[in-house]
Z-matrix of the N, CA and C atoms (Angstrom, degrees):
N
C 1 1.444
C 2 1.532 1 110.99
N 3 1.189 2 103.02 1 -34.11
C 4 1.914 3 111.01 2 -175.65
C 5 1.509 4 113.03 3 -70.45
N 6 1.782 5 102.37 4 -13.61
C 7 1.345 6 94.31 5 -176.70
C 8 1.753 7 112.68 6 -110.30
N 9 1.399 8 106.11 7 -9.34
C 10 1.377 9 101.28 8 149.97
C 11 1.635 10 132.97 9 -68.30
N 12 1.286 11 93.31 10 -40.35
C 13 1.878 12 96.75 11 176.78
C 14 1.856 13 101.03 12 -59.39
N 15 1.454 14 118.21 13 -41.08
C 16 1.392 15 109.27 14 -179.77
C 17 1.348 16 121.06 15 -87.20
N 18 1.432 17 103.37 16 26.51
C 19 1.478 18 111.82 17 169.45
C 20 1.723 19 107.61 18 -116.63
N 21 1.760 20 110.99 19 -32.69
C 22 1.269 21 104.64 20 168.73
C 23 1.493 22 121.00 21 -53.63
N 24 1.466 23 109.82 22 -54.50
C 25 1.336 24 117.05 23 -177.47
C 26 1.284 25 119.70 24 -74.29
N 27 1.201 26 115.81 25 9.95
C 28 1.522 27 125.68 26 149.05
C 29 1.356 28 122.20 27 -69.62
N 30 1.220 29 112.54 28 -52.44
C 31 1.331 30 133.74 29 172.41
C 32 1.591 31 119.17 30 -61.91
N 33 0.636 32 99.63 31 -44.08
C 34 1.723 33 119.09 32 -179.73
C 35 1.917 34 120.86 33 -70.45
N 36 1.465 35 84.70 34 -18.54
C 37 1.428 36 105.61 35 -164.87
C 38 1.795 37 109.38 36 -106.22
N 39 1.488 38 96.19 37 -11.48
C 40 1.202 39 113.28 38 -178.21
C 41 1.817 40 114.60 39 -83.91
N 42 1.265 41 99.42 40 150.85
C 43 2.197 42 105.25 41 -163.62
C 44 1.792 43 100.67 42 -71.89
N 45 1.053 44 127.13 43 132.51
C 46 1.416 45 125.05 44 -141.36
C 47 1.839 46 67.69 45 -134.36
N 48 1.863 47 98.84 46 123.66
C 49 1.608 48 101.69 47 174.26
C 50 1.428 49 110.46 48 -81.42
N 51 1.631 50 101.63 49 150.59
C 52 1.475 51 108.89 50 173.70
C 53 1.682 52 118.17 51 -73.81
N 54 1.217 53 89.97 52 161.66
C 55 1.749 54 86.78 53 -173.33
C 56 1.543 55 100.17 54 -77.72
N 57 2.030 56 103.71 55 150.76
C 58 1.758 57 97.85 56 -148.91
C 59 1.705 58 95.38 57 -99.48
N 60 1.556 59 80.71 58 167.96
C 61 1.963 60 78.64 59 -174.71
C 62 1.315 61 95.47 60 -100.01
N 63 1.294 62 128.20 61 36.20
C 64 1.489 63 115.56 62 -167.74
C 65 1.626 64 135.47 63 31.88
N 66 1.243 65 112.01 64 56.24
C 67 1.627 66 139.76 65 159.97
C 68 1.020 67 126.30 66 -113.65
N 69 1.320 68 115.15 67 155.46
C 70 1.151 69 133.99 68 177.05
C 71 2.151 70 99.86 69 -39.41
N 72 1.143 71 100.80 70 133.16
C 73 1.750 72 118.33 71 159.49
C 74 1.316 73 93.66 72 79.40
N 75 1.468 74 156.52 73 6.71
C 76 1.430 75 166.27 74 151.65
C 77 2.099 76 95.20 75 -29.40
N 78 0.842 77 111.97 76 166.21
C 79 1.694 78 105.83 77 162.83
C 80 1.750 79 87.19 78 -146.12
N 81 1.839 80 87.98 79 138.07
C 82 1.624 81 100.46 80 -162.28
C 83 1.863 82 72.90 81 -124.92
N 84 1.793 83 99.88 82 141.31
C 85 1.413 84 101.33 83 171.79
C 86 1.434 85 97.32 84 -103.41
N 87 1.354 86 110.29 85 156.53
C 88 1.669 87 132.80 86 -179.03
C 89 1.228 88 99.61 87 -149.19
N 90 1.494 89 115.10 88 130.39
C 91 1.398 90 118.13 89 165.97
C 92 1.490 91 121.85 90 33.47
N 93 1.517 92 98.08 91 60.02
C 94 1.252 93 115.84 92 170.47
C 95 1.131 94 127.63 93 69.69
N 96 1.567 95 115.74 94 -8.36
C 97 1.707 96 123.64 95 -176.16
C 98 1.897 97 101.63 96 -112.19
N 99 1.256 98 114.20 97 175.85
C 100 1.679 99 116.38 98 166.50
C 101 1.729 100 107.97 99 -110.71
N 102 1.213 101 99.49 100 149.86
C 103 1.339 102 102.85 101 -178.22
C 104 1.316 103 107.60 102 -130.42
N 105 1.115 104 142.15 103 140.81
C 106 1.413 105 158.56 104 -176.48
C 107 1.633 106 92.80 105 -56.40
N 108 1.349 107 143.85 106 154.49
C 109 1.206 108 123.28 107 125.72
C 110 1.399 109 139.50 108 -126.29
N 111 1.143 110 123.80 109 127.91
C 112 2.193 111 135.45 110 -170.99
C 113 1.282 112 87.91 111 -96.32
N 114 1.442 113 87.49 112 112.85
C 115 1.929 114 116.78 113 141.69
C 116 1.137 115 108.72 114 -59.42
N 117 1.229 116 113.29 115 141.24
C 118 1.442 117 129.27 116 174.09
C 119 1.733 118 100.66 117 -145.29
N 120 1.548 119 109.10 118 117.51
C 121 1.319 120 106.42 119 177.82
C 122 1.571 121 104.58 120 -123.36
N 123 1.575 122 113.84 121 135.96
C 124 1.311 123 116.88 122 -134.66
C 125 1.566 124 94.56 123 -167.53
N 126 1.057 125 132.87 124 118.35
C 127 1.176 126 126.05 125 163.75
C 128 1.909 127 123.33 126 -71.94
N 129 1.056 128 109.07 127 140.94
C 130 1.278 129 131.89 128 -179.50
C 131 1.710 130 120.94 129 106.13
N 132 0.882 131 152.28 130 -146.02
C 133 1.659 132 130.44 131 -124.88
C 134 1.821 133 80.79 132 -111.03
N 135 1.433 134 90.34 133 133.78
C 136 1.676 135 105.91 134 175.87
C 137 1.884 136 120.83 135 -49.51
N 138 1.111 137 127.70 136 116.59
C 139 1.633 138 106.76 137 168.06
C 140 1.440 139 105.92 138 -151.69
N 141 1.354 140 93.36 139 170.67
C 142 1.976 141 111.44 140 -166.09
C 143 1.839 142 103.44 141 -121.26
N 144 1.576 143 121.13 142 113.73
C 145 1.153 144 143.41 143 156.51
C 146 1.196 145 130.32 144 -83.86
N 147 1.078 146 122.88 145 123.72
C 148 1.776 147 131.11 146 -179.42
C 149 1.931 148 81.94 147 -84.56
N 150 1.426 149 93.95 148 120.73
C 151 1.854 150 99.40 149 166.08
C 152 1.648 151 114.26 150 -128.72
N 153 1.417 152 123.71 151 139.08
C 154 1.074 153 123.08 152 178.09
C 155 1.682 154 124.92 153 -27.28
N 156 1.046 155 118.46 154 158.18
C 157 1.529 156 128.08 155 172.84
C 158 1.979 157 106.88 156 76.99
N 159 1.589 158 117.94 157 21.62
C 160 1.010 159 109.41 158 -179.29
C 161 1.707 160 115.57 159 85.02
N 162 0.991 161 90.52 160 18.58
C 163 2.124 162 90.96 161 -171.95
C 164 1.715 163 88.73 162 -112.49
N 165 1.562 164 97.98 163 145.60
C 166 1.608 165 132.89 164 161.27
C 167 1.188 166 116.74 165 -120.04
N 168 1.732 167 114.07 166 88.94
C 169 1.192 168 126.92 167 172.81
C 170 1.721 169 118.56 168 -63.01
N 171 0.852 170 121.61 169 112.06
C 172 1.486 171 120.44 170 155.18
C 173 1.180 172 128.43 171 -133.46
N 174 1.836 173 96.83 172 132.75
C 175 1.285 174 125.29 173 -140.16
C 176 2.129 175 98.28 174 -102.60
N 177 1.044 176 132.63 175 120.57
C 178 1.536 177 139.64 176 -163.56
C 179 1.639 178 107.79 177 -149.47
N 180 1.501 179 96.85 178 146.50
C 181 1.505 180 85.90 179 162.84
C 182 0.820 181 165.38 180 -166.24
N 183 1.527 182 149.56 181 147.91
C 184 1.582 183 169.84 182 -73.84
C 185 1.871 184 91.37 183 -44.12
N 186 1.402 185 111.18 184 125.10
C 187 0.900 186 125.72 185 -167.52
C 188 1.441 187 154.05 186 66.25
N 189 1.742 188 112.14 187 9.04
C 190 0.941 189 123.27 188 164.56
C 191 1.537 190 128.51 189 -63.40
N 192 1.463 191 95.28 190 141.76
C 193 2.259 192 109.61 191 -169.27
C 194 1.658 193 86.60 192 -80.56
N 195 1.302 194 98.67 193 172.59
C 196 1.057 195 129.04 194 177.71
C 197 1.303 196 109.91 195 -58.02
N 198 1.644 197 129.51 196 -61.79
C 199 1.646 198 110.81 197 145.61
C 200 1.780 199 123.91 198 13.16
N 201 1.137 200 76.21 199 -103.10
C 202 1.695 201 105.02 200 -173.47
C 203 1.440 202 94.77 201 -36.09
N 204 1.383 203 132.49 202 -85.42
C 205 1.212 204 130.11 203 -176.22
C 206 1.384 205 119.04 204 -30.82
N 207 1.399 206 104.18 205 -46.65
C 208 1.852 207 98.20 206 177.66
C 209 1.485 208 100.91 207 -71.41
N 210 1.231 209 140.94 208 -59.42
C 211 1.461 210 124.08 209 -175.64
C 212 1.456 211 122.30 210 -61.07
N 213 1.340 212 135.85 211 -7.74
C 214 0.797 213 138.58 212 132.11
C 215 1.877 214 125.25 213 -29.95
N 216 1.423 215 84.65 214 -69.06
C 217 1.889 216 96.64 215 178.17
C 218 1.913 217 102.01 216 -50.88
N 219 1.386 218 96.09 217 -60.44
C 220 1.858 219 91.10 218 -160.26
C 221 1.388 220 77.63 219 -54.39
N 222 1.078 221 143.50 220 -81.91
C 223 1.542 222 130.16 221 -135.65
C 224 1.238 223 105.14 222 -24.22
N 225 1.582 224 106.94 223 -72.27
C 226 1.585 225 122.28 224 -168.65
C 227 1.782 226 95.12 225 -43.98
N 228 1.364 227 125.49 226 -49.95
C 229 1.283 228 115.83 227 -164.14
C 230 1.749 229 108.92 228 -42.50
N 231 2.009 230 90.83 229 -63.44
C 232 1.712 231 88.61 230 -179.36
C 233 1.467 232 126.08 231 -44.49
N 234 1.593 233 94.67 232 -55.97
C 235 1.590 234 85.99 233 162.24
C 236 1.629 235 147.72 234 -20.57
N 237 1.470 236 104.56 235 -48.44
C 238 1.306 237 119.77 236 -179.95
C 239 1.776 238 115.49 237 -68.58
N 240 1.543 239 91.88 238 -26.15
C 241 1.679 240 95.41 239 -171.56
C 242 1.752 241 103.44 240 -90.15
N 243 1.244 242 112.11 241 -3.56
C 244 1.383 243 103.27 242 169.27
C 245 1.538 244 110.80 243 -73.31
């Protein structure tokens, strides 16, 4: 029992990320890991890349709100679970 309570308060004690504004250096979790994420604003059809070194590129464009960027992301999310 002593070693669950010192596993809660492990947990509990741990830096809990803020919800991201979708910018550049944000860390977005996916499948259990964190990923850095680079804006990339770019004209033509919006999309999200897993890229080496821990980075989640997503690619949107020129002037998209925070909106857009997050529906962007879930899309790609559902996507992935198909």
């Amino acid at each position: 029992m002593a070693w669950i309570r010192r596993q809660q308060d492990r947990i509990a004690e741990q830096e809990r990320p803020s919800a991201p504004g979708f910018v550049t250096g944000d860390v977005i979790a996916y499948q259990g890991q964190r990923y850095r994420l680079q804006m990339v604003e770019r004209n033509g059809r919006p999309s999200v890349a897993l890229r080496d070194g821990g980075t989640l590129e997503l690619s949107v464009r020129p002037g998209s709100d925070r909106a857009m960027r997050e529906g962007v992301l879930q899309a790609w999310y559902r996507q992935q679970l198909k």
